[in-house]
C-alpha positions, 0 to 999 in steps of 0.5 A: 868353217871356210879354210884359208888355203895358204896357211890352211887355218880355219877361219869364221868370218865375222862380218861382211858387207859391201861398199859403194863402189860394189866392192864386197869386204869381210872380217875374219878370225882364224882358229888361231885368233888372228884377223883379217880383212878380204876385198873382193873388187867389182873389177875381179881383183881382190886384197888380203889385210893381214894381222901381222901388217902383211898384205897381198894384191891380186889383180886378176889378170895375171899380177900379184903384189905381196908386201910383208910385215916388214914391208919387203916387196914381192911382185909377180907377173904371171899370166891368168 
């Protein structure tokens, strides 16, 4: 069972699949029941729906963008 290296959770992924745009997407359901959706992007960015309404953004290119449930912003400029 793959492990989610920020909360250290193990999660099952319980579907998955790719959308026109050759964007790759799965579903996932933590030990502690909780879902998730995971974007991989043809463009080498990727994107985190979190249950608890949070989300997160990473270009691949050296930005990151992660809103929380309360909708408080946090962006970061780092290099790749």
């Amino acid at each position: 069972m793959p492990e989610n290296s920020y909360t250290g959770e193990h999660y099952d992924v319980t579907s998955s699949g790719v959308n026109d745009q050759g964007n790759s997407y799965d579903h996932r359901v933590s030990e502690s029941g909780a879902h998730s959706y995971h974007y991989s992007n043809s463009d080498g960015s990727y994107y985190y729906q979190n249950s608890d309404g949070s989300t997160y953004y990473n270009s691949g290119d050296g930005y990151s963008t992660y809103t929380s449930s309360s909708g408080h912003t946090t962006q970061n400029y780092g290099s790749k």
